[in-house]
N, C-alpha and C positions, 0 to 999 in steps of 0.2 A: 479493670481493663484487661479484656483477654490477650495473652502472650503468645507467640507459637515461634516454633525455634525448625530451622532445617540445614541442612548442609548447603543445597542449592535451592534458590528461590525463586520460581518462574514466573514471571509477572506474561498473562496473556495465554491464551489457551486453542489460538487457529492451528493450523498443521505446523508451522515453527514453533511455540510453545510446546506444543504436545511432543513434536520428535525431541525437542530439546529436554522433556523430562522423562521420554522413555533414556533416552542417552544418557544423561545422568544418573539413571535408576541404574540402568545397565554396566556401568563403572561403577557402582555400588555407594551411592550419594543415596542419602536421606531426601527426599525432592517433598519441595510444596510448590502445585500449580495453583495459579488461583486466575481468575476472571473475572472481571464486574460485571458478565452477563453468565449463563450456564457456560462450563466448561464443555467447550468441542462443538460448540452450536454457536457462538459470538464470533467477530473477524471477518477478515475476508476471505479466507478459504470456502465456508460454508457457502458463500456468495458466489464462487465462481463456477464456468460452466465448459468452459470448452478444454483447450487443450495444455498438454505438459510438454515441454521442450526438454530434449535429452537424445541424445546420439549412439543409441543402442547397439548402431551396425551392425543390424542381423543380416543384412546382404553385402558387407565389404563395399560398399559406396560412401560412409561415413565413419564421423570420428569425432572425438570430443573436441580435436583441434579445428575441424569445418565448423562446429557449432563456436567453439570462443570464435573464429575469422569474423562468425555471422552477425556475435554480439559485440564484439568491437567495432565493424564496419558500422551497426547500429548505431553506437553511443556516440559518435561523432566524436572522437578522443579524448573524452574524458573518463572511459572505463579503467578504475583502478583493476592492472592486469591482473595481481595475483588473485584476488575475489574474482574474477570471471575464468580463471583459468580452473580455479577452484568447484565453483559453479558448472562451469561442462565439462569437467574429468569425475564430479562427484553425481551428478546426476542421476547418469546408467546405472550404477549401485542402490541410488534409494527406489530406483524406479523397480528396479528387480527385488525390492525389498518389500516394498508392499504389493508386487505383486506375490510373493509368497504371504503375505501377510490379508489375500487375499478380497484386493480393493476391487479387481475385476475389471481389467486393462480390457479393450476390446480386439478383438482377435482376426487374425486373417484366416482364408482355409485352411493355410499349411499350419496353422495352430501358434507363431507366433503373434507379439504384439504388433499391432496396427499402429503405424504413422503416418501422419498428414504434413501435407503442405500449410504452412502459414505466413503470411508476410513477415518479409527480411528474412527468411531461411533459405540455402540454394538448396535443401533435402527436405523428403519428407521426415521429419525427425519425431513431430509433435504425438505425444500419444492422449489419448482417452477414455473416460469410461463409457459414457455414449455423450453425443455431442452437447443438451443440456443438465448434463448431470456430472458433471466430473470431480467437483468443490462438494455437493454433499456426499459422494459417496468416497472422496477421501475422508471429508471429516468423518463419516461415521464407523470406518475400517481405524483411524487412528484411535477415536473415542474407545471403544473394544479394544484394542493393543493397551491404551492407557490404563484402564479398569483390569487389566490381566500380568500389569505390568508390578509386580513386587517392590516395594520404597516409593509409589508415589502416591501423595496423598491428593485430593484433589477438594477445593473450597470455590463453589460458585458465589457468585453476588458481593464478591470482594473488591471493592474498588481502590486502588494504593493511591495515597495522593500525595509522597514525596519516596523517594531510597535517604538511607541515612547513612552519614557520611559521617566516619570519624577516624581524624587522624590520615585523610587523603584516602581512605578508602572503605567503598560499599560494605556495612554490617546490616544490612536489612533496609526494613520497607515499615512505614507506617499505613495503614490503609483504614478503613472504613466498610462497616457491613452495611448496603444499600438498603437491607430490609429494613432494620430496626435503628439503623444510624449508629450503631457503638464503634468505637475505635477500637482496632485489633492491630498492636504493634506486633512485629517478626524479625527476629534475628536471623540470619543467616551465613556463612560464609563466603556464598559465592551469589549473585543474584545476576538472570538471565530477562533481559529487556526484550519481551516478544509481542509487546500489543501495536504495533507498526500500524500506517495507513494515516490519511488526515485527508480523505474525498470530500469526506462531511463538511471542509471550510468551502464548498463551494455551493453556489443554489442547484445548478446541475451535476448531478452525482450517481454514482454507481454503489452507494457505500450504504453496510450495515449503521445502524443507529451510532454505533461504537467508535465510529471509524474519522475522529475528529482530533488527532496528530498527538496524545495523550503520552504516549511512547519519547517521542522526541522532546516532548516541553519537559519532562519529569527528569529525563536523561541530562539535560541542559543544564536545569538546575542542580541538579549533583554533581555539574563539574566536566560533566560529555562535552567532544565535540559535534556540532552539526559537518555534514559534507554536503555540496550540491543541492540546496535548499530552494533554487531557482530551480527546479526541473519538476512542477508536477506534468502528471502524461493523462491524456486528456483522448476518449477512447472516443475514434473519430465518426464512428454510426450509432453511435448512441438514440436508443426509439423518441421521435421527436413527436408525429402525428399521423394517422388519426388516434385519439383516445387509446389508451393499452393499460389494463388494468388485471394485477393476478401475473403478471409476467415480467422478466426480468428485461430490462431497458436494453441491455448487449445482448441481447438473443441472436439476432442476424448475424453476426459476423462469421460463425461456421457455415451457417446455410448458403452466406454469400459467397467463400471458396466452395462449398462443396458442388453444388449448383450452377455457378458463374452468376453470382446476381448483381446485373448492371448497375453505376453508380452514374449517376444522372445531374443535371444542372436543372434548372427551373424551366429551361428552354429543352428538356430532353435529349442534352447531348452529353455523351461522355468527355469528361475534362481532365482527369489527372496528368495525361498528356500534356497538356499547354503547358503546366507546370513544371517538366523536364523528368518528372517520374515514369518511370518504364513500367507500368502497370499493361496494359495491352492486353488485356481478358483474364492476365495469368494471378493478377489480384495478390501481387508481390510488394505491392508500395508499403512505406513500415507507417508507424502508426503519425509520427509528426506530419509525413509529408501529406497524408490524406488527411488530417485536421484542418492541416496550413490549405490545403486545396478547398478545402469548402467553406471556409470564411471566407477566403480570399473570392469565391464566387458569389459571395453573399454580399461584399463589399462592394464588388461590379454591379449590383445587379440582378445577378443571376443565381440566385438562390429557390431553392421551393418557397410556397407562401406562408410556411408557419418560421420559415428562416436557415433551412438547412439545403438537405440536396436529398434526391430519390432516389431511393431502392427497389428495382426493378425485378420481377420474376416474371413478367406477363409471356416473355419469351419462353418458359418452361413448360414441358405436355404438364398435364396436371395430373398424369399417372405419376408419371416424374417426382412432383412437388408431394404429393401425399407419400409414397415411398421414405423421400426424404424428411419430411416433417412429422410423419407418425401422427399420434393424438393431438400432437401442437398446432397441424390445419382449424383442429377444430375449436380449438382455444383462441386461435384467430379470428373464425366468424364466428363465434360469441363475440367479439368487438366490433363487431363488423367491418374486420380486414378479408379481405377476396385477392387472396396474389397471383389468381389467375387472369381479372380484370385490372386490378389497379397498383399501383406502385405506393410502399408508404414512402414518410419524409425520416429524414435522421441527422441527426448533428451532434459533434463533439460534446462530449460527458466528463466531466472528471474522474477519473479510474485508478491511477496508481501512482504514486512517489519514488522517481528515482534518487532524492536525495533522503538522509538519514542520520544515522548516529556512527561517526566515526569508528572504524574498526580494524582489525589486523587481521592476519589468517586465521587468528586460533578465535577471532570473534569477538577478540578484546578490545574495551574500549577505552579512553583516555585515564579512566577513572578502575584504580586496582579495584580485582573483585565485582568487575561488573562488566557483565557481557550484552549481546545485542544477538538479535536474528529476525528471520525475514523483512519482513517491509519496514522493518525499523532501523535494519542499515542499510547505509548510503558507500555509492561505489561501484558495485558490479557490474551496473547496465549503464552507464555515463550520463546523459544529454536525455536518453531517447533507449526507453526498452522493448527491445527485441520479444515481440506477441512466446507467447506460450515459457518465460523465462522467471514468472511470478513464481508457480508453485513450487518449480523445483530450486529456487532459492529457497523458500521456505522451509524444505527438507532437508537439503544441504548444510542450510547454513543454521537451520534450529538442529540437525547431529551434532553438527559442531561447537556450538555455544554450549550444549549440554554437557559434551565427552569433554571439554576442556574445563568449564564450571566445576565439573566432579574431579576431576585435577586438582586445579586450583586448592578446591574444599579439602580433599584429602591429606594437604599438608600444612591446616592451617587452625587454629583453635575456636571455638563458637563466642564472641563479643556480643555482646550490648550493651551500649551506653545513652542510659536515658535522659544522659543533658543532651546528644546528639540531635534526640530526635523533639527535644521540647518547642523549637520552631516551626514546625510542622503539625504539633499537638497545639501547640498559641493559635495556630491558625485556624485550623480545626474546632476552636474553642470561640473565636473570635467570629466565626460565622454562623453553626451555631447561635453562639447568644443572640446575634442581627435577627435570623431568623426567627425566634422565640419574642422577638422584641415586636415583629410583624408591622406593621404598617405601609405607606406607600412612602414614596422617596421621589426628589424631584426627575429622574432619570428615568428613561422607556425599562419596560419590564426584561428579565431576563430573555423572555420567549424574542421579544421586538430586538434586543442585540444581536439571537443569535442570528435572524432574520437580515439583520445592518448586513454585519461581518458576511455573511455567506454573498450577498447580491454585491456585497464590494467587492471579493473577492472573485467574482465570478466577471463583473464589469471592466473596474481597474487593476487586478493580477492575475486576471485570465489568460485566455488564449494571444490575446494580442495586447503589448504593453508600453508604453513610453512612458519617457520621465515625469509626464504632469499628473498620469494617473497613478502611477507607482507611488510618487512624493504625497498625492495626495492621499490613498491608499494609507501611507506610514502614518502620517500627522494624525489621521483618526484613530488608528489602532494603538498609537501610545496612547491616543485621550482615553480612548476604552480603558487601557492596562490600568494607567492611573488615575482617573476619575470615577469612570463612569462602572465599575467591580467595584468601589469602595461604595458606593450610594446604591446601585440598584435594590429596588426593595424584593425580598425573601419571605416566603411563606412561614410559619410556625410549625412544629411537629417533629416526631424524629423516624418514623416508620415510612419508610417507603417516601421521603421528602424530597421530588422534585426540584423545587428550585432549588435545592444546597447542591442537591447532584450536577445540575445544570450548572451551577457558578463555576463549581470545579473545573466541569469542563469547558466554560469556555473560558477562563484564565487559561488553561491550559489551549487552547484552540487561539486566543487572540496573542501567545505568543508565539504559536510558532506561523500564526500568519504574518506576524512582524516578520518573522528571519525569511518568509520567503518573497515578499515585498523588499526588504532589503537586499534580499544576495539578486533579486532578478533587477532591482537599480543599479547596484555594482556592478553587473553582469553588461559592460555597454559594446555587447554586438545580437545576434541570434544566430541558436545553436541547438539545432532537436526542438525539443518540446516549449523550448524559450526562446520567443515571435518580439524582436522588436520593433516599434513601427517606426522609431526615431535611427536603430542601429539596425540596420536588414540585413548584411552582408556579414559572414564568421571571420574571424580576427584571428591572426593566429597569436596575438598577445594575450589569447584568454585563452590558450592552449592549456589549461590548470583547473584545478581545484578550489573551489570557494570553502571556505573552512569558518564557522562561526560558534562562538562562545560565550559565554555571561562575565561578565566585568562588575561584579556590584548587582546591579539592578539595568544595565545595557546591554543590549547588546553588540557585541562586536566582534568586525568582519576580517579577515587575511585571507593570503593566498596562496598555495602550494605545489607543486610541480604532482602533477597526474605520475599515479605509480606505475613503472614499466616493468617490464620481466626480461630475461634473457632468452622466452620462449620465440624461435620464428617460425611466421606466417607463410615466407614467399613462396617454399615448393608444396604448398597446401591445396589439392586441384578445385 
């Protein structure tokens, strides 16, 4: 069985990974990244397209304290303050970092960086590299930094399927090479949780293949806490219809500020208004209230006909629209979209996770020696995250999981203990042999659960939730945890084997759809991105924090008072 040993152990390889191991490398840690898909190409970084939030203040109009106002006004009180205070004082730093590092920020005449407007910001803060390119062309500036970076090693197609835990705290990771299936244990002293994201639990989704809450289930099990597990955010123009094939489902959202492209009802009228959002052309509503707005006209009634609401350019000259869209007009009518004649349809998407793996400032999580970063902690953005606040968590808060990790490492001796890790090797063993056993089994195939789980998750703990569907929601997804994983039938073989990959992940996928079916039942009002139809109104008895844990084989739920700061807001213009 191959061993490998590091100081710090990055589990996850999007733009938080990666800073997280240049950062460690940089304090002078021994670093192993690894990824279950290639490193710097897997996550959601590579997947995204438009803009980075960050309060550069090249004109004396902003500051990182307008941007935390912007992101706390966001989260609807539940923004733990020192992580967001964190997040927009540290931003301008990594922004100016890659741009020397030469990511290739887009430029105004006078030669600084260029920011935009995006909903829930009063500035234009957001920056980018050109409006559908901004997620690959950081990953592939970070990729380059990584490969040039001295102490990091870097292993693709490494999938971990527990951290080991001895003595109350994190000495590595057991994982699995997806090629050939052999087990490769890792010692380390410090190990950094960066494979964040879990879209993938939903049928409509914005998310790489990877992107199925792997981060949070693994973390749980070793002892983490979850925070705010009721808040996925649900990206409200997601491409619905006609056909769009070759192009990424949130494409329109920059085109829609850049351009003003009208948002429509099925009756052709503009509605965010009705709803008490001050949208009014300026295309400022944040991302809950334009979801809740176009279900809510779907409900009425008045939805487009594939079930969403339309997006309008017919008002744009079409010198205008080519200007603006570049090659992309033409990548439209190959599908046969025309924005000069017709409007498409769009409707909410699963997109990103505001809840996560419990942390502190320094990115520490419940569990000594084991850190967290980007979308795998929970905290920053409360309820409801504020557009353009994804990546530069990612940077932010993968510096700091790093430079603390190599901390931590540096005063502390390299362990492994191989009774630690023998429950996770049992298990490993135990499936395996299933698989080699092959046969069918009286349960739907792995493929048809993941199929269950995603359309339940998308029906009963989606956008809109009450108690009948929530409760029913839970009763199947324990039946899954403990029935239906123990009997589904597994293919044979160990190279490149599918279903054993697939189980993995969805044990790990059907528990952390348990915790967020559970904290959004606990959760009995609506608050951001979590719509109850039985509790409509915000409470202010849920002015807090939902905090969840593993008890044995449960899981289970408490409540904590939202962290505040001594930082004020009021003379903020």
């Amino acid at each position: 069985m191959p061993h490998l040993d590091a100081d710090v152990l990055v589990i996850g390889a999007g733009a938080a990974g990666m800073y997280a191991a240049i950062a460690a490398a940089n304090a002078g840690a021994d670093v192993l990244l690894v990824d279950k898909s290639i490193v710097g190409r897997g996550g959601a970084t590579i997947m995204a397209q438009m803009t980075v939030a960050a309060a550069l203040n090249q004109d004396g109009d902003d500051g990182w304290l307008k941007h935390h106002r912007d992101t706390l006004k966001a989260g609807r009180g539940l923004c733990n303050e020192e992580l967001s205070e964190i997040l927009c004082k540290e931003a301008p730093d990594r922004i100016r970092e890659l741009d020397a590092w030469k990511v290739g920020w887009a430029r105004r005449e006078d030669g600084k960086i260029n920011g935009v407007m995006a909903p829930g910001h009063s500035v234009p803060r957001c920056v980018y590299v050109d409006f559908l390119n901004t997620g690959p062309a950081v990953a592939r500036t970070m990729r380059v930094k990584v490969s040039r970076t001295k102490g990091v090693r870097r292993v693709s197609g490494l999938s971990v399927r527990e951290i080991v835990v001895h003595e109350g705290r994190a000495i590595g990771a057991v994982a699995v090479n997806v090629d050939d299936g052999q087990v490769v244990t890792i010692a380390a002293k410090a190990v950094v949780m960066a494979a964040g994201g879990l879209t993938k639990l939903f049928r409509r989704n914005s998310a790489s293949a990877n992107m199925g809450g792997d981060a949070y289930a693994i973390a749980l099990r070793a002892g983490a806490s979850l925070l705010d597990m009721e808040f996925p955010q649900f990206f409200p123009i997601g491409h619905l219809a006609p056909r769009l094939v070759g192009m990424d489902p949130i494409m329109w959202d920059p085109f829609r500020y850049k351009l003003g492209g009208r948002l429509l009802n099925g009756n052709m009228d503009e509605f965010l208004e009705n709803y008490g959002f001050s949208d009014g052309g300026k295309y400022t509503a944040t991302r809950d209230e334009t979801a809740y707005a176009i279900v809510r006209e779907n409900e009425a009634g008045r939805g487009s006909p594939a079930g969403g609401a339309y997006l309008s350019f017919t008002h744009v000259p079409e010198a205008e629209l080519r200007r603006a869209f570049g090659p992309v007009i033409d990548l439209l009518a190959e599908n046969g979209i025309d924005l000069t004649q017709n409007a498409v349809e769009v409707a909410p998407i699963a997109h990103y996770h505001m809840g996560g793996i419990r942390v502190d400032g320094e990115m520490a999580t419940d569990v000594p020696g084991l850190y967290a970063a980007g979308e795998a902690v929970g905290g920053a953005n409360g309820a409801n995250r504020l557009s353009g606040n994804a990546i530069p968590e990612a940077f932010v808060f993968g510096e700091r999981a790093g430079r603390f990790a190599a901390a931590m490492a540096a005063g502390r001796a390299l362990v492994w203990e191989e009774a630690a890790a023998a429950p996770a090797l049992a298990l490993i063993g135990e499936i395996d042999a299933r698989a080699e056993a092959g046969g069918t089994g009286p349960t739907a195939t792995i493929g048809e659960l993941w199929f269950e789980v995603q359309e339940m998750m998308w029906e009963k703990v989606g956008l809109m939730r009450d108690e009948a569907s929530l409760t029913a929601a839970l009763e199947r997804l324990r039946e899954i945890r403990t029935n239906d994983l123990a009997t589904v039938p597994l293919s044979p073989g160990h190279a490149h084997n599918t279903t054993v990959e697939d189980w993995f992940d969805l044990r790990n996928a059907v528990e952390v759809a348990e915790c967020i079916a559970l904290a959004a039942l606990n959760r009995r009002e609506s608050r951001g991105a979590h719509q109850r139809l039985d509790y409509t109104a915000t409470d202010p008895e849920f002015d807090r924090n939902q905090v969840l844990r593993l008890s044995g084989t449960e899981i289970v739920a408490d409540w904590v008072p939202v962290v505040h700061t001594d930082t004020s807001l009021e003379e903020v213009a």
